[in-house]
N, C-alpha and C positions, 0 to 999 in steps of 0.2 A: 152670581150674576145671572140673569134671565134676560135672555131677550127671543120673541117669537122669527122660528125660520121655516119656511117651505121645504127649502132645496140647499144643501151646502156641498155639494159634491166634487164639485172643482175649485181650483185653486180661488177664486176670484169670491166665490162665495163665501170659501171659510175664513179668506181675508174680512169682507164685509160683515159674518158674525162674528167675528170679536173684536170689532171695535167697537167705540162709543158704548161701553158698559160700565157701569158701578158698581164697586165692587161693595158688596153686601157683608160677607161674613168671612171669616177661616175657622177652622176647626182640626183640631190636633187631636190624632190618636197614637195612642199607644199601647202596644200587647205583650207585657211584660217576658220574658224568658221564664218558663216553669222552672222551680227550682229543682226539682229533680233533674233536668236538662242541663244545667250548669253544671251541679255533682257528677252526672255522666261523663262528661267532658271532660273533667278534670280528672276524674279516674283513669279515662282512657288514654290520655295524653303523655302518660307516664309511660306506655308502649308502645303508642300508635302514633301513627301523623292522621289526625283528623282535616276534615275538609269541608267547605261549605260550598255546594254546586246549588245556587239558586237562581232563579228566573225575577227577583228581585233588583230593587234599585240600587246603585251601587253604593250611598251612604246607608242604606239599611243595612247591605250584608257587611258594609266596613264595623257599622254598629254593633250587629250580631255576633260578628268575629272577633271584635272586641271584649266583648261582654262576657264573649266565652274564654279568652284568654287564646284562641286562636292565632292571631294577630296582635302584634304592638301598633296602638294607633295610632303613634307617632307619625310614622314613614307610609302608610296603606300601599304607597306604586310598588311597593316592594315587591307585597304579596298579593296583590289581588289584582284581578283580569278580567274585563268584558271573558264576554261568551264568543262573540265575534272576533276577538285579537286572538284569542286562545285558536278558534276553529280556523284564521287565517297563518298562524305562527307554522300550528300542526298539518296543515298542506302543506307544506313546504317537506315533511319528509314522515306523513303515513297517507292511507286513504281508505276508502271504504271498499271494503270485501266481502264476502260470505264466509257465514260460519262453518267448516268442513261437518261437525258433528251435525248443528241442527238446521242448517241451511240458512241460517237468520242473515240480514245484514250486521255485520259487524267493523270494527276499525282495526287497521293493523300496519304495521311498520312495510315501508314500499321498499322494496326486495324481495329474494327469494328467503325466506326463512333459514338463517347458519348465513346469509352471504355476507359480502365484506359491508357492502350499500346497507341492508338490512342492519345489520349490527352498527353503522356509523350514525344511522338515523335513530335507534333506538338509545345511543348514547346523548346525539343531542335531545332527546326528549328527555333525557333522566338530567344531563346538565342545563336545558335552557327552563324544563318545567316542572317538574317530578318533585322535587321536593322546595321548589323555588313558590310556587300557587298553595296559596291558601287558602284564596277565597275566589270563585266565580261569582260573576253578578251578570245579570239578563244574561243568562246560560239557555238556551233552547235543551229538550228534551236529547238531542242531537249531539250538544256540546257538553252534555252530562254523559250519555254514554260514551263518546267515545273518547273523554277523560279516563273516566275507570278500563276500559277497553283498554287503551293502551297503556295503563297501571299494569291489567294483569299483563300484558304481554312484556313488560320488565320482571315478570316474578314476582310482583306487589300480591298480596293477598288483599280483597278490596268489600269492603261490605259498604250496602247502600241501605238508610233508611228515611222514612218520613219523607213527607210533600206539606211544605213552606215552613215558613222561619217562626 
C-alpha cells in the first residue's frame, strides 16, 4: 500500500494513514534452517535440554522449534512463552542484582542465598519453568539473560549461542 503522509505521530494521524488503502501486493519469505543446524540439534538433544530464546514472532519460533524437533507442535502453550509472561511470572520470586565477581547486573532468586524463601522460589522456577519453556518468543535481551541467569543459579550448566533464527 502507498499512501503520502506529512505527520503520523498521534493516534488520530496513524488512524488516518491506514485507511482508505489498496492493497497492492504480499510477498512470502522464507529462510530455511541450515542443515547442519538441524543435525546439531539433534545430536545435542540426546544430552541436553535445548532452548530457543528469540526476539522473534511467536509463530516463527513455534516454527523453528518445530522444525528442530524442540517442540511437538501440536499443543505450542505448553512450551512456549512471550518474553513478557516469562519476565512477569519471574518477578514474582527472583530480581535483579549484582554480580559479586564482576559487578555486572545480574538475576537471582529473592532471598538470602541457603534460605528457606530463597530455596522455595528457586523451586518454583524449576517447577513452574526450568524444564517446562522451550521456546521464548519476543524475548528482550533482558528476558534472555535472565533466563540463563536463573538456569545457572539452579546448577544448570547453560551455554548460549547465535543471534536470530
Amino acid at each position: 500500500a502507498l499512501k503520502e503522509a506529512n505527520n503520523f505521530e498521534d493516534e488520530q494521524s496513524r488512524l488516518s494513514l491506514e485507511s482508505n488503502l489498496t492493497f497492492v501486493a504480499a510477498f512470502g519469505l522464507e529462510d530455511p534452517l541450515r542443515e547442519e543446524t538441524v543435525k546439531t540439534v539433534q545430536e545435542l538433544q540426546g544430552s541436553t535440554n535445548v532452548r530457543i530464546l528469540s526476539g522473534d514472532h511467536r509463530e516463527t519460533v513455534i516454527k523453528v522449534a518445530g522444525e528442530l524437533g524442540i517442540i511437538d507442535g501440536s499443543n505450542p502453550e505448553d512450551n512456549v512463552m512471550s518474553g513478557t509472561e516469562f519476565r512477569q511470572i519471574c518477578s514474582e520470586y527472583s530480581c535483579l542484582t549484582t554480580n559479586p565477581v564482576d559487578g555486572e547486573p545480574t538475576f537471582d532468586f529473592k532471598g538470602e542465598q541457603g534460605s528457606q524463601q530463597y530455596k522455595a522460589n528457586q523451586k518454583a522456577f524449576k517447577d513452574n519453568l526450568k524444564t517446562k519453556i522451550c521456546a521464548l518468543y519476543r524475548a528482550s535481551p533482558e528476558d534472555k539473560h535472565m533466563f540463563v541467569a536463573l538456569q545457572k543459579k539452579t546448577k544448570a550448566v547453560c551455554a548460549v549461542t547465535a543471534d536470530g533464527i
